[in-house]
LUMMIKE-295149 format. One record per residue (C-alpha): residue number from 1; residue in one letter; y, z, x. Coordinates in steps of 0.25 Angstrom, whole numbers. Layout:
# residues N
ATOM    n  res      y      z      x
ATOM  NUM    A      Y      Z      X
...
# end
This chain:
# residues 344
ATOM    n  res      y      z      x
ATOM    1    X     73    -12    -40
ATOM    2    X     71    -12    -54
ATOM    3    X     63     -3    -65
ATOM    4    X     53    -14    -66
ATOM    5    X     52    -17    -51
ATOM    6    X     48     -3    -49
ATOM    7    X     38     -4    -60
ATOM    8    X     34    -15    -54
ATOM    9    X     32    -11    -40
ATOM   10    X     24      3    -47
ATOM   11    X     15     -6    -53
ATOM   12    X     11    -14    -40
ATOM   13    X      8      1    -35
ATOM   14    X      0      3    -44
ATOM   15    X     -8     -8    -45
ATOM   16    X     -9     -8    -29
ATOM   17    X    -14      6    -29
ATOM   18    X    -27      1    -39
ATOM   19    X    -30     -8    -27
ATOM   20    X    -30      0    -15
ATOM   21    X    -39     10    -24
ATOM   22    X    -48     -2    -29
ATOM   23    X    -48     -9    -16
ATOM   24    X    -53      5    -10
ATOM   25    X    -65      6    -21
ATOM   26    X    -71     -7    -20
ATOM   27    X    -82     -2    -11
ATOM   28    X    -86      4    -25
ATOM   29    X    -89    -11    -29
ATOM   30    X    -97    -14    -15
ATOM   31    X   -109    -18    -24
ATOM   32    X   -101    -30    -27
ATOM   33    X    -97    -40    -16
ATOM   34    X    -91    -49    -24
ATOM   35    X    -80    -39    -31
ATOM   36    X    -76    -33    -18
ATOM   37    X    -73    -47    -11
ATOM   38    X    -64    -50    -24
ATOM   39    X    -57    -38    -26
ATOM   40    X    -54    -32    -13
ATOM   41    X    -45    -44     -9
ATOM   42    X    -36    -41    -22
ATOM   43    X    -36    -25    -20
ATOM   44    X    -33    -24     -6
ATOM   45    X    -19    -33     -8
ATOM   46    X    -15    -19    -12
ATOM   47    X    -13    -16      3
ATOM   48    X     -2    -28      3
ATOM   49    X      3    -23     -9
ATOM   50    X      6     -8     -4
ATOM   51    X     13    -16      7
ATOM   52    X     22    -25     -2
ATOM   53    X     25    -13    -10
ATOM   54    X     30     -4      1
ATOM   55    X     37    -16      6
ATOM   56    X     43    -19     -6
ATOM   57    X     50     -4    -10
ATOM   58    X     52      0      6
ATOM   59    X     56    -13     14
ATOM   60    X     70    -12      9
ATOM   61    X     84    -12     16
ATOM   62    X     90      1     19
ATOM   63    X    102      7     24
ATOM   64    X    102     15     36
ATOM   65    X    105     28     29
ATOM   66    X     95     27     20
ATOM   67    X     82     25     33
ATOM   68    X     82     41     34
ATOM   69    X     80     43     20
ATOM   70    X     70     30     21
ATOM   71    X     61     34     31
ATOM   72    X     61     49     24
ATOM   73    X     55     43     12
ATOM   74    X     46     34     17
ATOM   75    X     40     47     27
ATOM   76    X     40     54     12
ATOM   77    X     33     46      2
ATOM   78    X     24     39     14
ATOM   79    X     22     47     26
ATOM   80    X     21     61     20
ATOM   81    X     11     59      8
ATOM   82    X      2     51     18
ATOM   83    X      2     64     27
ATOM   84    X     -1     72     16
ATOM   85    X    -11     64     10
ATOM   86    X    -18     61     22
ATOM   87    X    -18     76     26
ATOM   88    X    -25     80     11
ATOM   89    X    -36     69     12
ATOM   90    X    -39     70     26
ATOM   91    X    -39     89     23
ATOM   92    X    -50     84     12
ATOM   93    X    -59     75     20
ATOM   94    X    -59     86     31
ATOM   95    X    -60     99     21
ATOM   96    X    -75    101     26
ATOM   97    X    -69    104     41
ATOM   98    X    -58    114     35
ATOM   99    X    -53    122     40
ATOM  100    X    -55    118     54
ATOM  101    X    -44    107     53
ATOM  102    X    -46     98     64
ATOM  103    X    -53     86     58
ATOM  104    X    -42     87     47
ATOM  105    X    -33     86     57
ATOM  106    X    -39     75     66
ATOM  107    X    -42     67     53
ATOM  108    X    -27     69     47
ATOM  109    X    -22     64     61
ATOM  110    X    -31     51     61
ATOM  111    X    -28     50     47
ATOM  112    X    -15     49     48
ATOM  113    X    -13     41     61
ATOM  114    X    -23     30     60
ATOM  115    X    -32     22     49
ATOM  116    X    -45     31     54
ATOM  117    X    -45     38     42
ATOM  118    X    -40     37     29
ATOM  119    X    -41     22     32
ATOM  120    X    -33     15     20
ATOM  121    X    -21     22     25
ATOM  122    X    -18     12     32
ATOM  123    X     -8      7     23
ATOM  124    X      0     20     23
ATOM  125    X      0     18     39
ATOM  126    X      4      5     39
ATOM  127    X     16      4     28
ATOM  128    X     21     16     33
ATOM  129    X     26     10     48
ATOM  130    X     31     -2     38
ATOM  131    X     39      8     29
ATOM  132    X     47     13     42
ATOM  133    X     49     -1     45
ATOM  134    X     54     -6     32
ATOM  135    X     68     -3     34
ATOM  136    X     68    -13     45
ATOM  137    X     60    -24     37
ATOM  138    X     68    -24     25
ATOM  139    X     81    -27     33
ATOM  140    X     71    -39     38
ATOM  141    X     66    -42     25
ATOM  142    X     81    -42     18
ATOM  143    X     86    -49     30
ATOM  144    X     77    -60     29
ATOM  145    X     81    -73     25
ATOM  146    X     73    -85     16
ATOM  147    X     69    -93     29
ATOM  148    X     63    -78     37
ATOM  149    X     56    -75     25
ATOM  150    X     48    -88     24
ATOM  151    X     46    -86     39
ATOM  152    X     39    -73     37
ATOM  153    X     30    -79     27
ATOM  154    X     27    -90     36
ATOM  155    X     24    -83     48
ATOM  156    X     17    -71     40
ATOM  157    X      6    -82     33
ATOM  158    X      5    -89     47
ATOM  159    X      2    -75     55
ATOM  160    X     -6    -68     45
ATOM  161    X    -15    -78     43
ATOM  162    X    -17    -83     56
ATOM  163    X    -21    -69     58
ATOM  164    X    -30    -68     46
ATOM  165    X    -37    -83     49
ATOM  166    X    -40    -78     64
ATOM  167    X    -46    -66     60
ATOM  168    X    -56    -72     52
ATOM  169    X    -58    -85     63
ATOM  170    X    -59    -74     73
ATOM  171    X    -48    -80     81
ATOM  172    X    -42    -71     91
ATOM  173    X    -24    -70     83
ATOM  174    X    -14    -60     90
ATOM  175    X     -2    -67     83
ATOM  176    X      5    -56     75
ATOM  177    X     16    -56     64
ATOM  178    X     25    -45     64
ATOM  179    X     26    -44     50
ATOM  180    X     14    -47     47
ATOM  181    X      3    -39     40
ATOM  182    X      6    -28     31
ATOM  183    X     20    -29     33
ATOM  184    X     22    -43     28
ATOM  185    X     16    -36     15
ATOM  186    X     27    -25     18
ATOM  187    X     38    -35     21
ATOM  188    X     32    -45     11
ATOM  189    X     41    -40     -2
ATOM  190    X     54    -38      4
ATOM  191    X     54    -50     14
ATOM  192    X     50    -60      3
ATOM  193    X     60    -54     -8
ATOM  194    X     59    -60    -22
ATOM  195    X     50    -70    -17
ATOM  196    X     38    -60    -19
ATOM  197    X     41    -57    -33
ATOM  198    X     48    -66    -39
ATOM  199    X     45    -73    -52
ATOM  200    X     47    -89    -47
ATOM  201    X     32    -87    -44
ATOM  202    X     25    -85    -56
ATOM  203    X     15    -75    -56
ATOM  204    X      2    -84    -59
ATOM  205    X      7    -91    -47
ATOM  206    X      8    -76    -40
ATOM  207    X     -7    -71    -46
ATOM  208    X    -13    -86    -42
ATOM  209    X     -9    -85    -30
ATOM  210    X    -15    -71    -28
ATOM  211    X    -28    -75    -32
ATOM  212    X    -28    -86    -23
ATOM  213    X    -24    -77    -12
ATOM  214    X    -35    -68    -18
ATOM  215    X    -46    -79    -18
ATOM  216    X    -43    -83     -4
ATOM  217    X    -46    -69      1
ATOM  218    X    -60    -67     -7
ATOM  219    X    -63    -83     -2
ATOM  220    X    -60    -78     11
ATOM  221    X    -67    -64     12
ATOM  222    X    -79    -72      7
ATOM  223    X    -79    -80     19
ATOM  224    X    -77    -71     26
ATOM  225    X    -63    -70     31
ATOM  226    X    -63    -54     31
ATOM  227    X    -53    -52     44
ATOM  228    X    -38    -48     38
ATOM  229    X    -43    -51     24
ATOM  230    X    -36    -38     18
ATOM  231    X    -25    -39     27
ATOM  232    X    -12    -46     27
ATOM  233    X    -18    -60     29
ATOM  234    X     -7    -71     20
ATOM  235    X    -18    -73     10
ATOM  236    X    -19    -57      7
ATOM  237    X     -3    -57      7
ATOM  238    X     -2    -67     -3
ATOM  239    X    -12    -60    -11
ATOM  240    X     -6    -45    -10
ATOM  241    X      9    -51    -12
ATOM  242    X      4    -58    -25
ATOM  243    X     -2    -47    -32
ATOM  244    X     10    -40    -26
ATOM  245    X     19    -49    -35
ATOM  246    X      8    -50    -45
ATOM  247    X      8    -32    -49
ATOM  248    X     25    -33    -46
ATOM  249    X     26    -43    -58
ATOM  250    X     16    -38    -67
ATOM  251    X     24    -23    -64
ATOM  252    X     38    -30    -68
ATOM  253    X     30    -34    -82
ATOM  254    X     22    -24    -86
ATOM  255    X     29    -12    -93
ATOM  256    X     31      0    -84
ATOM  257    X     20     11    -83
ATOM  258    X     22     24    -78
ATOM  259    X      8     27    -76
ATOM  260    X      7     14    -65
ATOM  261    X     21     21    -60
ATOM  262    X     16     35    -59
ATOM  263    X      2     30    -51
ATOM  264    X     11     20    -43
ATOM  265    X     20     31    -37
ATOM  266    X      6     37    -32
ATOM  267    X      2     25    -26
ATOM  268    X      4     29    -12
ATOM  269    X     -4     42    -15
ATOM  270    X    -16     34    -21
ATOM  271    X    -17     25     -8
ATOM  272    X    -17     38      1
ATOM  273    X    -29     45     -8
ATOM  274    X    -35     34    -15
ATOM  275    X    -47     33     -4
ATOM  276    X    -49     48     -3
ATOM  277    X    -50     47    -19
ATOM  278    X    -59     34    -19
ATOM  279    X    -69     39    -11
ATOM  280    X    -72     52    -18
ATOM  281    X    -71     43    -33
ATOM  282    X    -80     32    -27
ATOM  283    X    -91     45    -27
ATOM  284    X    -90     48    -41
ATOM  285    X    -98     38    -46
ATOM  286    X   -103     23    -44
ATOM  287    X   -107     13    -55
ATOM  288    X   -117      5    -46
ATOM  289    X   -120     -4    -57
ATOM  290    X   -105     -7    -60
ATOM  291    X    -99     -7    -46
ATOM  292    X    -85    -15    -51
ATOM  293    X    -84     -4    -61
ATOM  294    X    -85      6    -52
ATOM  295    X    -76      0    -43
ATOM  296    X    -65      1    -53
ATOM  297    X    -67     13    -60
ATOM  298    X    -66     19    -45
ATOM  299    X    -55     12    -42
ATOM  300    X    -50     17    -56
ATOM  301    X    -52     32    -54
ATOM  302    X    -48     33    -39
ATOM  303    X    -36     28    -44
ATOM  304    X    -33     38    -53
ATOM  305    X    -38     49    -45
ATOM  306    X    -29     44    -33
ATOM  307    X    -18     44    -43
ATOM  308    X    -20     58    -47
ATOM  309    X    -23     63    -34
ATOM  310    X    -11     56    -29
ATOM  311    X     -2     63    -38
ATOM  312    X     -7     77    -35
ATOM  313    X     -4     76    -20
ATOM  314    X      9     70    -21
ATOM  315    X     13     82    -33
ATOM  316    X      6     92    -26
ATOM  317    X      6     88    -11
ATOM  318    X     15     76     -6
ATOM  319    X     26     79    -17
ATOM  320    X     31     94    -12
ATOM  321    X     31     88      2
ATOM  322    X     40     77      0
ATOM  323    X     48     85     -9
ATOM  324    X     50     94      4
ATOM  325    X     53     83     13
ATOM  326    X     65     79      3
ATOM  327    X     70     92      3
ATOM  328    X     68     91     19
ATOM  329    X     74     78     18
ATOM  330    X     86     81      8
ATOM  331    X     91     92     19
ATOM  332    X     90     83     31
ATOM  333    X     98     73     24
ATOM  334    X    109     80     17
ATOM  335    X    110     93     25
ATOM  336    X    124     96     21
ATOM  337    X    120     96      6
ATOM  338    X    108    105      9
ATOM  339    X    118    115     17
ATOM  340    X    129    116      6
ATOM  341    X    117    119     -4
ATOM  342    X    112    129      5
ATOM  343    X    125    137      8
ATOM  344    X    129    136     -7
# end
């Protein structure tokens, strides 16, 4: 992948981080009906676009040799940060019980295992079954040929929005689509190729095609068409991927900034906290007469306190830990090189 590409990608993080923190603020704007029914539609395609991502930089063929050292990083980067980040949010929200540590234990465990707590987790709990898949999907994905391709388009419209059509009729569907829901976001990259990005489509075709979609969620939440609205539904995945293709082209354009590439190597980070910081800025203060703004200047500043907060665990915290697991790691691995260092 190219310089750009990686820009590119850094950039769609960063953008996408914005929109989970914005999309979590609007209740900040609750005075205004109207806003909240046009914005949340576009903020919450960041959802699809965190799977897209994942899916685009994991669902990639590997060879055998190199699974160990897969799974390995995906238990790093993904598995042990959520631990620890869970286990330092979940100390603080139980810090009136210490010492006494069984309501920190029973919240942790709850925490961790289910979407009882720390709801928005939810993502984290769901890409990371589709991370241990993914070696299996991308020989699927690079096996695939032109015709199998259309076919999952086909039968991912025809499912999904059989699904999304009875749910609003209140007609009783139990037909299901294997690769339906988030992981067709997940698959969505890497099965479809190119044919996501490339340039054949111009992008005002991309961007109207997105506001149609857009339009066509607002039109339908107005009408009350609620069930499965934010979820992956053909309308909301023709929305996500545009804006998707949309940020990765205006990434491959704009000229590279290190500050969108330090925050977007935090990103993980500022999804895990962004809630537990949200909540205690949305306290500091309230413009009632300017709800709009204040729903962007909290938007604004849990961002950056995310960010920051973000990058004092992973030094302080996460960092150390993953450094002993690669030394852990390194032995494991190459046992005979640590054995000739220690007998020298």
């Amino acid at each position: 992948m190219s310089r750009g590409r990686l820009y590119s990608l850094d950039f769609v993080r960063f953008v996408a981080a914005i929109m989970v923190v914005g999309v979590h603020a609007l209740p900040s704007a609750s005075s205004q009906p109207v806003f909240i029914a046009v914005a949340r539609p576009a903020l919450i395609a960041c959802n699809g676009i965190f799977f897209m991502l994942s899916g685009t930089l994991n669902v990639r063929v590997r060879e055998r040799q190199s699974l160990p050292t897969y799974y390995f990083r995906k238990a790093r980067n993904v598995l042990v940060p959520f631990v620890l980040y869970v286990a330092l949010i979940t100390l603080w929200d139980t810090r009136d019980a210490l010492p006494d540590l069984s309501k920190a234990a029973h919240d942790f465990v709850t925490s961790m295992l289910s979407n009882e707590m720390q709801g928005h987790l939810w993502f984290v709990r769901t890409l990371f079954g589709m991370l241990l898949a993914a070696p299996l999907l991308a020989r699927m994905c690079a096996g695939a040929n032109g015709g199998e391709r259309r076919a999952f388009v086909v039968c991912l419209t025809l499912y999904m929005g059989a699904q999304f059509v009875c749910a609003n009729l209140s007609v009783p569907y139990s037909w299901s689509y294997p690769l339906g829901g988030w992981i067709a976001l997940f698959c969505l990259v890497p099965l479809l190729g190119e044919a996501v990005r490339r340039r054949s489509v111009p992008t005002w075709v991309v961007g109207g095609v997105v506001v149609a979609a857009w339009g066509a969620l607002v039109l339908l939440k107005a009408l009350g068409w609620s069930k499965l609205i934010h979820d992956p539904n053909p309308i909301y995945i023709i929305e996500s991927a545009g804006i998707y293709v949309l940020l990765f082209r205006a990434g491959e354009r704009l000229r590279p900034s290190r500050v969108v590439s330090i925050v977007a190597r935090r990103q993980y980070g500022i999804y895990i906290i962004h809630i537990f910081v949200l909540w205690r800025v949305t306290r500091l203060f309230s413009l009632a007469s300017m709800p709009i703004l204040t729903f962007v200047l909290h938007t604004a500043l849990a961002f950056v306190l995310s960010f920051a907060a973000a990058a004092g665990v992973d030094t302080l915290l996460i960092g150390p830990v993953q450094r002993l697991l690669d030394a852990a790691w390194s032995k494991v691995r190459n046992p005979r090189v640590t054995d000739s260092h220690a007998g020298s």
